[in-house]
C-alpha positions as CSV (number, residue, x, y, z in Angstrom):
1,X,0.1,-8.7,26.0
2,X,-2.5,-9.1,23.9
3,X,-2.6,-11.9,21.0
4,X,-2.2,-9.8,18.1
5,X,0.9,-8.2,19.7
6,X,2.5,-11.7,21.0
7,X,2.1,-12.9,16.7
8,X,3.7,-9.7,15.8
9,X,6.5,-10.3,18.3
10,X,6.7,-13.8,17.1
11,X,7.1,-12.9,13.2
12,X,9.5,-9.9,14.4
13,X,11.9,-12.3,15.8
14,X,11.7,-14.9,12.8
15,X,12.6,-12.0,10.4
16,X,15.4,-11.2,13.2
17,X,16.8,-15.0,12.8
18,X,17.0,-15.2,9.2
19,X,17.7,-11.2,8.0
20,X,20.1,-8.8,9.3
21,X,19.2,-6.0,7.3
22,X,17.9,-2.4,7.9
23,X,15.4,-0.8,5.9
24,X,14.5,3.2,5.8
25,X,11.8,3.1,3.4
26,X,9.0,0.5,3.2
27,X,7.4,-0.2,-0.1
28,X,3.9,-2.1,-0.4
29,X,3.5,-3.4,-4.1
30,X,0.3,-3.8,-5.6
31,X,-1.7,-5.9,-8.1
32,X,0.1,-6.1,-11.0
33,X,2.8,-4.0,-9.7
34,X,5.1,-6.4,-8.1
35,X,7.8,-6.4,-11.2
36,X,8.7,-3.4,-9.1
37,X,11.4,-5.0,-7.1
38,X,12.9,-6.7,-9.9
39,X,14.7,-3.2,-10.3
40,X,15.9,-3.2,-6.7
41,X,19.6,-4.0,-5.5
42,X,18.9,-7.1,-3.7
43,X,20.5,-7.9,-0.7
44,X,18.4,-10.7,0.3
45,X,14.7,-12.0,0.0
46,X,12.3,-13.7,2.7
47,X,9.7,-16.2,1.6
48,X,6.3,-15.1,4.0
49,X,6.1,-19.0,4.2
50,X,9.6,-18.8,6.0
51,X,8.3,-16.4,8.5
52,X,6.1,-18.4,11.6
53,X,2.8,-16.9,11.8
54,X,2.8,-14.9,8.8
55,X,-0.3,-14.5,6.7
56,X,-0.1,-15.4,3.2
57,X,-1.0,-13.8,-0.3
58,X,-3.8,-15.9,-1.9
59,X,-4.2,-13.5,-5.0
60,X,-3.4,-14.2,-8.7
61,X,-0.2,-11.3,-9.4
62,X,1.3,-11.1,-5.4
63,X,4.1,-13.2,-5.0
64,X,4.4,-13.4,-1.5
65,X,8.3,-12.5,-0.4
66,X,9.6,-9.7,1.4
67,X,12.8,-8.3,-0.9
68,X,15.8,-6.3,0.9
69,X,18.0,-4.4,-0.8
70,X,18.6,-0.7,-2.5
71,X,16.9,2.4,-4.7
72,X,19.7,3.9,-5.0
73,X,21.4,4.8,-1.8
74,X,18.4,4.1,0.1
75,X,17.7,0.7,2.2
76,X,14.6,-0.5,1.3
77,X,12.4,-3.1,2.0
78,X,9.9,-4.2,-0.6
79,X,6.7,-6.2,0.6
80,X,5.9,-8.1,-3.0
81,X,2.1,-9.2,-3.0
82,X,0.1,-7.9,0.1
83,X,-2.5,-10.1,2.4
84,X,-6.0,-8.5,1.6
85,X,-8.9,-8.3,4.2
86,X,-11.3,-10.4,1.8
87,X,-9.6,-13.2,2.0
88,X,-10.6,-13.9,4.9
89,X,-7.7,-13.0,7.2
90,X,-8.7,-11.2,10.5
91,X,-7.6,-7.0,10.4
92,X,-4.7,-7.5,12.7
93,X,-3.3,-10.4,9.9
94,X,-3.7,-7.5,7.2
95,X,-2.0,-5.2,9.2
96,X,0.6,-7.2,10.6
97,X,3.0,-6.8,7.7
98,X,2.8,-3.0,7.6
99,X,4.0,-3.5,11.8
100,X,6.6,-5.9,11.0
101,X,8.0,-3.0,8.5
102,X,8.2,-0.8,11.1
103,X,10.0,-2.9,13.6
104,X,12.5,-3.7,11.1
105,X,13.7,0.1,10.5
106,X,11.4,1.7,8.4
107,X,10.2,5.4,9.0
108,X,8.8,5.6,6.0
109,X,6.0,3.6,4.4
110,X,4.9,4.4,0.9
111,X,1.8,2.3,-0.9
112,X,1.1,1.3,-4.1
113,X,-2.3,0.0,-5.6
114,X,-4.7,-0.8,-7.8
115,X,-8.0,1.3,-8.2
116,X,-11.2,2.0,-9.9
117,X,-11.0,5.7,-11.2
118,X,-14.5,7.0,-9.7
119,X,-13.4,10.6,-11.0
120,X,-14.7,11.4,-14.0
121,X,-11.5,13.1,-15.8
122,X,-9.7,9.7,-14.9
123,X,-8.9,7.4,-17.4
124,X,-7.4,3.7,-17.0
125,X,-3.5,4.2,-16.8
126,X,-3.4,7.3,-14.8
127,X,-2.0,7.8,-11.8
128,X,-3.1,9.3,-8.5
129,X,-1.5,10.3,-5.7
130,X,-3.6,9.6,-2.0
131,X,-4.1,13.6,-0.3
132,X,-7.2,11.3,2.3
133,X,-8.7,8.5,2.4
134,X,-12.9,7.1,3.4
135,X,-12.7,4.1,5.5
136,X,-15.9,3.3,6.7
137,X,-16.6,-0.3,5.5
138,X,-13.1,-2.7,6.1
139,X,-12.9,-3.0,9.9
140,X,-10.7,-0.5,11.5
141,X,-7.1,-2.3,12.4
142,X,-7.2,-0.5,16.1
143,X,-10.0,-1.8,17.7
144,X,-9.7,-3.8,20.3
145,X,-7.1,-3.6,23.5
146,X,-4.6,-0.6,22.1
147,X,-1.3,-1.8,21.5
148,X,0.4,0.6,24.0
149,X,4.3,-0.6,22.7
150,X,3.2,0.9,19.1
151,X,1.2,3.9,19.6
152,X,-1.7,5.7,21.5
153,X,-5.0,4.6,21.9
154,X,-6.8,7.7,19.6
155,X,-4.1,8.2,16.5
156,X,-4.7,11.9,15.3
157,X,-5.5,11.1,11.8
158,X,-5.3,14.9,10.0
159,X,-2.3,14.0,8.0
160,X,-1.9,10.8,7.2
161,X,-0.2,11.0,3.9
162,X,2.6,12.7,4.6
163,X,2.8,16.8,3.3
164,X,6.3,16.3,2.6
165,X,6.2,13.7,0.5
166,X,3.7,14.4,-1.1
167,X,5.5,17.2,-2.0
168,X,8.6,15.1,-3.5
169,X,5.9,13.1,-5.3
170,X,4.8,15.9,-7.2
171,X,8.4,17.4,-7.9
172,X,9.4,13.9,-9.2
173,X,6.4,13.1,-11.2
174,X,6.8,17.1,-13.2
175,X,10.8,16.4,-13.4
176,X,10.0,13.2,-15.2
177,X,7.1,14.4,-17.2
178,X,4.5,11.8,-15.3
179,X,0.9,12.9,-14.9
180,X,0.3,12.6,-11.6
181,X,-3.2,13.0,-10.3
182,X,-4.4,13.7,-6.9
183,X,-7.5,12.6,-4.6
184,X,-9.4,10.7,-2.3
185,X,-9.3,7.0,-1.7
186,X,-11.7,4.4,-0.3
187,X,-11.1,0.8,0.3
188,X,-14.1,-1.2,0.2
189,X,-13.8,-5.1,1.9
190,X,-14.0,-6.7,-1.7
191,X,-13.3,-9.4,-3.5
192,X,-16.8,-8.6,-5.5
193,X,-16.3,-5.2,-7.0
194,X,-18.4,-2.2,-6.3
195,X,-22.0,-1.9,-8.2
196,X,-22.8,1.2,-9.9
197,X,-25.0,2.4,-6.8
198,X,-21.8,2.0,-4.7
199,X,-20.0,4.0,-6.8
200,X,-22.8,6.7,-7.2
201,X,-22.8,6.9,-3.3
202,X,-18.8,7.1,-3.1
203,X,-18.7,9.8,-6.0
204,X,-21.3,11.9,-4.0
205,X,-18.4,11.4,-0.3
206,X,-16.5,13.1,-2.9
207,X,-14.1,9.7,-3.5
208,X,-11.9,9.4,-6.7
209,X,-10.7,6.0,-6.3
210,X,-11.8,3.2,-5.0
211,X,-9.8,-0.3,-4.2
212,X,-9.5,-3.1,-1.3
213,X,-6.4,-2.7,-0.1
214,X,-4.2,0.0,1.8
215,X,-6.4,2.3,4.1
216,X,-6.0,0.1,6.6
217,X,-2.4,-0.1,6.1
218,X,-2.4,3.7,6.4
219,X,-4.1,3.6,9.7
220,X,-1.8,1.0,11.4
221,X,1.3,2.9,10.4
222,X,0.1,6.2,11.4
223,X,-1.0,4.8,14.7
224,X,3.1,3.6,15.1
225,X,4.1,7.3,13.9
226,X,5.5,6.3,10.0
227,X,5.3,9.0,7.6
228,X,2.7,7.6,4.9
229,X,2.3,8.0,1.1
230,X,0.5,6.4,-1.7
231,X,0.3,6.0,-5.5
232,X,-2.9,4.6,-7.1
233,X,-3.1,3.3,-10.3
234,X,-6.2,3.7,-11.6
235,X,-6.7,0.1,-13.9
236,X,-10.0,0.8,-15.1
237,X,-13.3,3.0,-14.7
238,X,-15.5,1.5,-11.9
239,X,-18.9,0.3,-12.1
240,X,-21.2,1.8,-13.9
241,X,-18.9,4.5,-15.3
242,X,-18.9,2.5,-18.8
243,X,-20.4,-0.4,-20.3
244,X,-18.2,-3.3,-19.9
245,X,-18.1,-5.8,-17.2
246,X,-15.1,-5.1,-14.6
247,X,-12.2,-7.9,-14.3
248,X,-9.2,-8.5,-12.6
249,X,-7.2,-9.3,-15.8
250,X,-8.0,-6.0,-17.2
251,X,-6.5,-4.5,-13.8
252,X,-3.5,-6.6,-14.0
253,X,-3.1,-5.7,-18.1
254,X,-3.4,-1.9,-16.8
255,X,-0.8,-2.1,-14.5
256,X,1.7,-4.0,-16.6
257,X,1.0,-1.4,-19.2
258,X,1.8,1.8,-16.9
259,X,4.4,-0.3,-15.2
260,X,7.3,1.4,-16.8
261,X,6.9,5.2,-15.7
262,X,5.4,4.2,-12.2
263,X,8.9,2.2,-11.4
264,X,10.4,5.8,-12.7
265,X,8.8,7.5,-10.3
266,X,8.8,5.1,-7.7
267,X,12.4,5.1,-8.0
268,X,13.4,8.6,-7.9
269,X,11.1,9.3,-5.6
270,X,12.5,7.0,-3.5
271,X,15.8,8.2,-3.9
272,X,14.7,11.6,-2.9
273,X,13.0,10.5,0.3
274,X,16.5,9.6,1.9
275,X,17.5,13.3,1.6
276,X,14.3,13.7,4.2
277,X,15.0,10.8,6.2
């Protein structure tokens, strides 16, 4: 059993001690996104500090607590404030929480984030739904011995974001009158963001957004065989794409501005995934 494994195990059987509650759907909240589950019909809330092992959010906007309860008619779980690569956790600490969700019920995992729109139609507030993603700079979550309890040694990774879904994201987003753009994502290690040349290079892989968070999440849960999607919102223009100097209060103002229709469609969309469950 490799070390990794034996910490998941460990945090696993906390959660079990403390929570008896099922989720179907996991949902990762981003920055400035977390007054998300504020909406949800709690059924209970877990401290990570309550959890042994558990790695901690550091970051300004993530409060740090799993929340249990209901959208709708379906049993969520809601991870509020995410664990980031940059600060300085190893790959398997990111990922551990995206495991956890799986081991507690959930077959579906669907992301949220913050991003720089690298797009050039993109403006600050839209958002964007994940169709791939570039990870070639955070470390990859599976190397190392393969955790042969959770999934094979060379995941597939053709669809990661679910078809499906996708599909429901779409329907939901036009039934509510959301714009709902679609595209590539990359995640680059962070906390500095990108410089212009960065952003040149990921505009010419044909990336739209750009962040430092969630492919990795992506790639642990497709290795345990979750069905995957994501919404991006796109906070600001990245580097180089206009004058002024990037910040992470302007991302959080962004976010608390578009708050209100992506809790609409986080919600109905949501609802609509128990119907595929």
């Amino acid at each position: 059993m490799s070390a990794a494994y034996e910490k998941l195990m460990k945090c696993y059987e906390s959660f079990r001690e403390k929570i008896d509650f099922k989720p179907q759907v996991a949902i990762v909240l981003g920055s400035g996104l977390g007054d998300y589950a504020d909406d949800i019909r709690v059924e209970a809330e877990l401290d990570y500090h309550e959890i042994e092992g558990f790695p901690v959010s550091t970051v300004p906007g993530h409060a740090g607590k799993f929340i249990f309860g209901w959208v709708k008619d379906v049993p969520v779980v809601c991870m509020k404030g995410r664990v980031h690569y940059y600060e300085g956790y190893p790959i398997s600490d990111v990922v551990l929480p995206t495991r956890l969700m799986k081991l507690m019920g959930a077959k579906i995992l669907f992301l949220t984030n913050a991003s720089g729109g690298i797009n050039p139609s993109f403006a600050a507030g839209d958002f964007m739904m994940l169709t791939d993603h570039v990870s070639l700079w955070a470390p990859n979550p599976l190397i190392g011995p393969n955790m042969d309890e959770l999934g094979v040694r060379f995941p597939d990774m053709t669809h990661v974001y679910d078809t499906k879904l996708q599909d429901i994201l779409r329907r939901t987003a036009a039934d509510n009158g959301i714009g709902l753009k679609e595209g590539i994502y990359a995640q680059l290690t962070g906390p500095s963001f990108e410089s212009p040349a960065e952003i040149r290079l990921l505009h010419q892989l044909g990336v739209d957004a750009v962040g430092m968070s969630t492919v990795v999440e992506a790639i642990a849960a497709n290795h345990m065989g979750m069905r995957i999607c994501c919404i991006s919102c796109v906070c600001n223009l990245a580097a180089g794409m206009t004058d002024n100097p990037l910040t992470h209060e302007e991302v959080q103002e962004a976010a608390n501005a578009a708050a209100p229709k992506f809790k609409k469609l986080v919600t109905e969309s949501v609802a609509a995934f128990g119907k595929v469950l």
